[in-house]
Short mmCIF file of the C-alpha atoms (twelve columns), coordinates in Angstrom:
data_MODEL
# 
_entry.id   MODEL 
# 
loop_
_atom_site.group_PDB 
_atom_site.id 
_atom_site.type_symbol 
_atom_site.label_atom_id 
_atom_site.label_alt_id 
_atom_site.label_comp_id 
_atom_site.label_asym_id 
_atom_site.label_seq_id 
_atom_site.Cartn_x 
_atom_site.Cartn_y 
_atom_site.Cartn_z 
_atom_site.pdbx_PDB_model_num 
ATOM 1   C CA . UNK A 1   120.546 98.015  77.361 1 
ATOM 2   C CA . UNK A 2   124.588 97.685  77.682 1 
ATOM 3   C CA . UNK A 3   124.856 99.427  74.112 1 
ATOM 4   C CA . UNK A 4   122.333 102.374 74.785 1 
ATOM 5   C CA . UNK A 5   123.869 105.805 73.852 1 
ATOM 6   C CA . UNK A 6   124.254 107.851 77.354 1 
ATOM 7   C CA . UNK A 7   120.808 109.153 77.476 1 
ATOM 8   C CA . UNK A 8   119.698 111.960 79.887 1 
ATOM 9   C CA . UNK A 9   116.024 111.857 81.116 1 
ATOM 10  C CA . UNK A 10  114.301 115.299 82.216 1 
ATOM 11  C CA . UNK A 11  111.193 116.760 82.707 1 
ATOM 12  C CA . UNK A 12  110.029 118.682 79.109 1 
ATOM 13  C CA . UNK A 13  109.770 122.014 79.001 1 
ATOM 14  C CA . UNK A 14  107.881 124.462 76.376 1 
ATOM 15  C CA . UNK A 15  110.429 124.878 74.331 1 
ATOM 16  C CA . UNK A 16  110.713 121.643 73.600 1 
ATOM 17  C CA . UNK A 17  107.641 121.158 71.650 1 
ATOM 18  C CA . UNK A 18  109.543 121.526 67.900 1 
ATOM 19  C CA . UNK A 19  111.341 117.787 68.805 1 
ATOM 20  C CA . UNK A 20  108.746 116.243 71.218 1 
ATOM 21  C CA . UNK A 21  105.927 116.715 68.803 1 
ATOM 22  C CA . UNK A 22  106.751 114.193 66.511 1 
ATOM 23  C CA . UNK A 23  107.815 111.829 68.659 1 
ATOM 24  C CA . UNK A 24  104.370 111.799 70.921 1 
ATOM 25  C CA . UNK A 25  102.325 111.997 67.483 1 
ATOM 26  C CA . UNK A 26  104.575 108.328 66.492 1 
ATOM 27  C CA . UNK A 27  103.454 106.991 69.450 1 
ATOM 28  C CA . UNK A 28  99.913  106.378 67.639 1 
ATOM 29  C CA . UNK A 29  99.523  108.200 64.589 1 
ATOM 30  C CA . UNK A 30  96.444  106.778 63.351 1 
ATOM 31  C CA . UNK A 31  94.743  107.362 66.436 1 
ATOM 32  C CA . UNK A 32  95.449  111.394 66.269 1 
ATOM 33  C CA . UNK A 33  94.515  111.426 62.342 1 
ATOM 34  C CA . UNK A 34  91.097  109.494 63.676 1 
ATOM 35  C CA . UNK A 35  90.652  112.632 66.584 1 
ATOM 36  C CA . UNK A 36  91.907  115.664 65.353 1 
ATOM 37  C CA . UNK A 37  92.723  115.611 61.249 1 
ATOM 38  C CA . UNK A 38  90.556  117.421 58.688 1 
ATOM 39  C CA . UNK A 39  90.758  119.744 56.027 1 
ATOM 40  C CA . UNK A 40  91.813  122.335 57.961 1 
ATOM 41  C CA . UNK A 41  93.367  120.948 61.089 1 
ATOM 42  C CA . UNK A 42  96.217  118.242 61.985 1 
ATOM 43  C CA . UNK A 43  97.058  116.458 64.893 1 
ATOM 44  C CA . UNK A 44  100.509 118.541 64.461 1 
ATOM 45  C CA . UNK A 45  99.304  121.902 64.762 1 
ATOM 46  C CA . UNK A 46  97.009  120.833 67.831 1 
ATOM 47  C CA . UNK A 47  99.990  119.546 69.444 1 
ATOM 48  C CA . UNK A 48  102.203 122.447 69.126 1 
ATOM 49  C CA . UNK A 49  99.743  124.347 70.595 1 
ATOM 50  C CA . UNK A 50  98.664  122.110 73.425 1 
ATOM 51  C CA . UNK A 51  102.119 121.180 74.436 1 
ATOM 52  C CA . UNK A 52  103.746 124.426 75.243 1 
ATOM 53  C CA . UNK A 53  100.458 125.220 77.128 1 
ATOM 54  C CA . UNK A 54  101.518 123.187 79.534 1 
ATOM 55  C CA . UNK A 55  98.023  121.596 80.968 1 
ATOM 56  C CA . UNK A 56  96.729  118.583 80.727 1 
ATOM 57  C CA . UNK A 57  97.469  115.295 79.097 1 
ATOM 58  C CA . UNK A 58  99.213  116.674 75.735 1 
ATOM 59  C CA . UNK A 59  100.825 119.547 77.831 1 
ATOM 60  C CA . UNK A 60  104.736 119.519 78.409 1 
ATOM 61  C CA . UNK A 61  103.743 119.348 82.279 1 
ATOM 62  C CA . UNK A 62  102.602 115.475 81.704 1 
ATOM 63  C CA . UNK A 63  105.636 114.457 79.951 1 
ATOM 64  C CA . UNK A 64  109.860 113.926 80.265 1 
ATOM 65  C CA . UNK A 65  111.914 113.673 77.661 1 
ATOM 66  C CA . UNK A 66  115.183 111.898 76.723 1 
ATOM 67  C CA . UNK A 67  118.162 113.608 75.539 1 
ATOM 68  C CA . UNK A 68  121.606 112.202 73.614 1 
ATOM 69  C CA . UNK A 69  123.691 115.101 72.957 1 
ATOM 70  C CA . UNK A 70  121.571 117.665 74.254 1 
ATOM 71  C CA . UNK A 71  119.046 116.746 71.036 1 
ATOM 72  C CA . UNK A 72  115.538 115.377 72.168 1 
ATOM 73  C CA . UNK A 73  115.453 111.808 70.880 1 
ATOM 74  C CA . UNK A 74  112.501 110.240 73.127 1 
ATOM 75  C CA . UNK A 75  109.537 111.863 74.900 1 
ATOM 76  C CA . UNK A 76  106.948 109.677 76.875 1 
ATOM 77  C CA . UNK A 77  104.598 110.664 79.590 1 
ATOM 78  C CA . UNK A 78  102.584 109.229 82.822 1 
ATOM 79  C CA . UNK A 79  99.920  109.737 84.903 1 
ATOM 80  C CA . UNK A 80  96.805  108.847 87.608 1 
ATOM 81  C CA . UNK A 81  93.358  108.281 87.690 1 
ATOM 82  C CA . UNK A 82  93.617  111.849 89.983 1 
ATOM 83  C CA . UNK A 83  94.124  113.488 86.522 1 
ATOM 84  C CA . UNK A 84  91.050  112.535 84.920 1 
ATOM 85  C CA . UNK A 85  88.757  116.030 85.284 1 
ATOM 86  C CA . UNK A 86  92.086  118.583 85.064 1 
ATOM 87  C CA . UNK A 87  92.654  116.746 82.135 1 
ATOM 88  C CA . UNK A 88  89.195  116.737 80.629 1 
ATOM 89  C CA . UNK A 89  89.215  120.437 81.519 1 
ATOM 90  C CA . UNK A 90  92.181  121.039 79.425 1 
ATOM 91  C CA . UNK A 91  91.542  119.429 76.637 1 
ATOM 92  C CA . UNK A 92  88.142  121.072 76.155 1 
ATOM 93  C CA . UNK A 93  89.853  124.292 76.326 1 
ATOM 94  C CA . UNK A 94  92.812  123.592 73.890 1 
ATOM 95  C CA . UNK A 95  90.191  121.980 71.574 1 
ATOM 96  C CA . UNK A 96  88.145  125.345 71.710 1 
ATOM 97  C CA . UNK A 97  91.329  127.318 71.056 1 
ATOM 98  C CA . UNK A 98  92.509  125.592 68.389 1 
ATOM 99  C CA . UNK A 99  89.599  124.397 66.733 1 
ATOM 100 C CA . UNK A 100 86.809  126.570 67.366 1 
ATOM 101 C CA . UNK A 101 83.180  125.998 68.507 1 
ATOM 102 C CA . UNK A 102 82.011  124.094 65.537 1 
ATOM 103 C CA . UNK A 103 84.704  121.667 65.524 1 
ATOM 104 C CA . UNK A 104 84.728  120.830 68.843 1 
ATOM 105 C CA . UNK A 105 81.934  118.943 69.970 1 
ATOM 106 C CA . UNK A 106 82.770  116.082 67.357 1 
ATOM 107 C CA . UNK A 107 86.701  116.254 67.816 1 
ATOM 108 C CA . UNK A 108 85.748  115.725 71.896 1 
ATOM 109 C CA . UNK A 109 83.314  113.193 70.970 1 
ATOM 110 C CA . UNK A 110 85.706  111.444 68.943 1 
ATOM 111 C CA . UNK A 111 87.960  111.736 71.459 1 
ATOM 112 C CA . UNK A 112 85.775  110.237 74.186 1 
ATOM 113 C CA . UNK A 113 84.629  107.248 71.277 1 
ATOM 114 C CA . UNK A 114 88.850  106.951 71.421 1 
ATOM 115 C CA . UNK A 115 89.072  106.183 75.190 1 
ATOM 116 C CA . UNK A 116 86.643  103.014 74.834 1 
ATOM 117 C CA . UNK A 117 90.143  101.594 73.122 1 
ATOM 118 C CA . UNK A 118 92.797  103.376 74.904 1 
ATOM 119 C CA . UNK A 119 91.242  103.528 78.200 1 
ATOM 120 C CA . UNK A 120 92.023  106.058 80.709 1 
ATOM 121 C CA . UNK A 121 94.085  104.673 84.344 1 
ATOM 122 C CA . UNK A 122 91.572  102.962 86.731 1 
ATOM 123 C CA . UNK A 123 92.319  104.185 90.245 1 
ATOM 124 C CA . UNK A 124 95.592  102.070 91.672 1 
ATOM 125 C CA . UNK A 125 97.283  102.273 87.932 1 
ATOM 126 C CA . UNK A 126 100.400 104.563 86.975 1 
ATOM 127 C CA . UNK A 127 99.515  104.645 83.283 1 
ATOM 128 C CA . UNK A 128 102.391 105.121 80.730 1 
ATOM 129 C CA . UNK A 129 101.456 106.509 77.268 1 
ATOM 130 C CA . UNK A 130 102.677 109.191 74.546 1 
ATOM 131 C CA . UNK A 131 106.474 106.920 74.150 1 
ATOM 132 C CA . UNK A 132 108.161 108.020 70.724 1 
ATOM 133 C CA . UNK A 133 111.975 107.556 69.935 1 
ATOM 134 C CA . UNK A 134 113.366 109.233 67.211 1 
ATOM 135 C CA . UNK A 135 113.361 106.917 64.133 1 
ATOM 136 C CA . UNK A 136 117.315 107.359 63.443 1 
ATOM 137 C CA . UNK A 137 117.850 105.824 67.570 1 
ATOM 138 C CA . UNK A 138 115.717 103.107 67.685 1 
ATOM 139 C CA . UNK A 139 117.125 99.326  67.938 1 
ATOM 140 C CA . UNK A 140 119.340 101.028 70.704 1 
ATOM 141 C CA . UNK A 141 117.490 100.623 73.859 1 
ATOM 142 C CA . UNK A 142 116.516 103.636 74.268 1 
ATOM 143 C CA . UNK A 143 112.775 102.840 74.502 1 
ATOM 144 C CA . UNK A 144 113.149 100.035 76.793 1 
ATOM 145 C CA . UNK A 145 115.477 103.246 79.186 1 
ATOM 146 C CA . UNK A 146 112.479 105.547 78.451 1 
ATOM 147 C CA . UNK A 147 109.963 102.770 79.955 1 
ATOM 148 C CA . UNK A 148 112.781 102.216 82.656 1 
ATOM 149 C CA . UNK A 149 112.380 105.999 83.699 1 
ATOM 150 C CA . UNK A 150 108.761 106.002 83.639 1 
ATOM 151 C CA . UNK A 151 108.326 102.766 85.561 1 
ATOM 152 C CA . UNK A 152 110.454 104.484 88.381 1 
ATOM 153 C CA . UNK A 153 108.410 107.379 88.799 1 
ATOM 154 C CA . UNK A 154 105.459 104.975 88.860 1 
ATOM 155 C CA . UNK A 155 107.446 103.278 91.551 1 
ATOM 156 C CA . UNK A 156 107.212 107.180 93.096 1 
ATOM 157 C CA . UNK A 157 103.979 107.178 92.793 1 
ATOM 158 C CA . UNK A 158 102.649 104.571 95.048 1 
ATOM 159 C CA . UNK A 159 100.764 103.028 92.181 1 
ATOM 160 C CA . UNK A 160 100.366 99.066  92.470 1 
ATOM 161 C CA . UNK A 161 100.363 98.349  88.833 1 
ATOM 162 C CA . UNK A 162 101.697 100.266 85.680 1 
ATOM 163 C CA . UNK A 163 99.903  99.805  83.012 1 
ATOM 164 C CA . UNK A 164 100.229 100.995 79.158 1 
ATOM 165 C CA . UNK A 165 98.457  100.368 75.816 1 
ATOM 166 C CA . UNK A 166 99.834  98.473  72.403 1 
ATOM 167 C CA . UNK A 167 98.269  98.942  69.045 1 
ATOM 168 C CA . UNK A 168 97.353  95.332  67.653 1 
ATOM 169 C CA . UNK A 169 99.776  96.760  64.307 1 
ATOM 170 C CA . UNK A 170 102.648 97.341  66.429 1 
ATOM 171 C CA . UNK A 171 103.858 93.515  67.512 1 
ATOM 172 C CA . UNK A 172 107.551 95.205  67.562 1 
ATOM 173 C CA . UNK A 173 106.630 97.544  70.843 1 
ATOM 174 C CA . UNK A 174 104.310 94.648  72.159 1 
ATOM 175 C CA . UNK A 175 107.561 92.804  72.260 1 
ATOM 176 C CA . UNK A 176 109.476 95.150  73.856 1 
ATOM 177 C CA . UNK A 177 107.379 95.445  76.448 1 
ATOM 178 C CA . UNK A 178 106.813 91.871  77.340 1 
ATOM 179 C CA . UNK A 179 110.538 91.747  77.631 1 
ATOM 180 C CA . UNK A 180 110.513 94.376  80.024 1 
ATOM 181 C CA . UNK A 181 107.924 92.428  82.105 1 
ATOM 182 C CA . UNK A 182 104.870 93.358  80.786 1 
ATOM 183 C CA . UNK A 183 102.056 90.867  80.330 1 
ATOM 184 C CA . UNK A 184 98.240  91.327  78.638 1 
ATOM 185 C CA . UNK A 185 95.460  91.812  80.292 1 
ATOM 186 C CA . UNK A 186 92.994  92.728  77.941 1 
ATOM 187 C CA . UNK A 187 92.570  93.168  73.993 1 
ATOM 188 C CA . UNK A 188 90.195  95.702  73.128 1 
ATOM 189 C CA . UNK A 189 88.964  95.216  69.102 1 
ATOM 190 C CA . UNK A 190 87.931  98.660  67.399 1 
ATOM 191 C CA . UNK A 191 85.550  99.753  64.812 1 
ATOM 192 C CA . UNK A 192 86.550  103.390 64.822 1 
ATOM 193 C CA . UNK A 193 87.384  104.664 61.620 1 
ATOM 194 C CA . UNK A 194 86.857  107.545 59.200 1 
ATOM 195 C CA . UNK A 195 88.216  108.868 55.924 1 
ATOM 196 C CA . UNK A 196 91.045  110.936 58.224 1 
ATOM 197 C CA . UNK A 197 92.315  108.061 60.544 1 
ATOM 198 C CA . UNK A 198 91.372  105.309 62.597 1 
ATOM 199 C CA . UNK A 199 91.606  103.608 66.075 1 
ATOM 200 C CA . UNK A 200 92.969  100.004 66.062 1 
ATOM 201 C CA . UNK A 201 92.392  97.497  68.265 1 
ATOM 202 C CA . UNK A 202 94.604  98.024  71.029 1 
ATOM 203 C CA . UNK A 203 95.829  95.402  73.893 1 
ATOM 204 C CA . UNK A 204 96.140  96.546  77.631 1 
ATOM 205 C CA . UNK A 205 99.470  95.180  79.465 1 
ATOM 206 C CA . UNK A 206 100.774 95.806  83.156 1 
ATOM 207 C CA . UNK A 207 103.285 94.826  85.760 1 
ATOM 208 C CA . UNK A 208 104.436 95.857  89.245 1 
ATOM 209 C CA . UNK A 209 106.490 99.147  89.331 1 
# 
């Protein structure tokens, strides 16, 4: 990382949903297309609703940010098994409020069909997720000081393992991370897929805090 830009790690904060957006919807843009795009909805709009909100796993509460020049260039997030139902009772509500009652069973489903891929943190797992650098910063080491920051306050945590997910189309990130110590565990295939997006298959890696 010696020729990182001086990056500044914080926790986000509402106001930073205009740069964070983007970066959370890179981190698997097929994925959000597969759960929340339609004719009249986009994983976008969801997320610049749900973020400033505050709860739950899209909320600004679950995620920290990196800053070069007091600009947002990375945004990542990470949390426990303990999160599971305040999550689950978050999303259901942001899903309500931003979709309304007839899309929301299916988007939940199709969230739920999502998590057989991307699987939630078992208890004893820090899970990371949601890591986006801006496009312009990357080849800078700026996502490997992003997983750096996230892998301490796993350390915080008291979690044994960390543990994050790697799209089978991204062999760039899956590389990154094995340099950082990483190693697979498991490689879940997918078959979900419709004419707004699909899940690929993802593989699960971990290491030690």
């Amino acid at each position: 990382m010696a020729n990182a830009p001086a990056i500044t790690f914080r926790p986000a904060r509402p106001e930073d949903a205009p740069e964070a957006v983007p970066l959370i919807l890179s981190s698997g843009p097929d994925a959000f297309d597969f759960v929340f795009k339609s004719s009249r909805n986009t994983p976008a709009g969801f997320l610049l609703r749900a973020f400033p909100d505050g709860a739950g796993q899209f909320g600004y509460r679950n995620h920290v940010v990196g800053e070069v020049d007091g600009r947002v260039v990375a945004a990542g997030a990470g949390w426990t098994s303990a999160s599971a139902l305040p999550f689950l009772t978050a999303a259901v509500r942001q899903f309500l409020a931003f979709l309304g009652p007839l899309d929301t069973p299916m988007a939940v489903l199709r969230g739920l069909r999502t998590e057989a891929v991307i699987r939630p943190p078992s208890p004893g797992e820090y899970y990371i997720g949601h890591l986006g650098v801006d496009p312009a910063c990357r080849g800078q080491g700026i996502g490997a000081a992003l997983v750096h920051h996230l892998l301490d306050r796993a350390k915080d945590s008291g979690m044994p393992r960390a543990v994050l997910d790697v799209a089978l189309n991204n062999p760039r990130a899956e590389a990154l991370y094995k340099r950082l110590g990483f190693q697979v565990t498991a490689e879940r295939p997918s078959t979900l897929r419709r004419a707004a997006g699909f899940v690929p298959g993802h593989r699960r890696m971990e290491r030690s805090p």
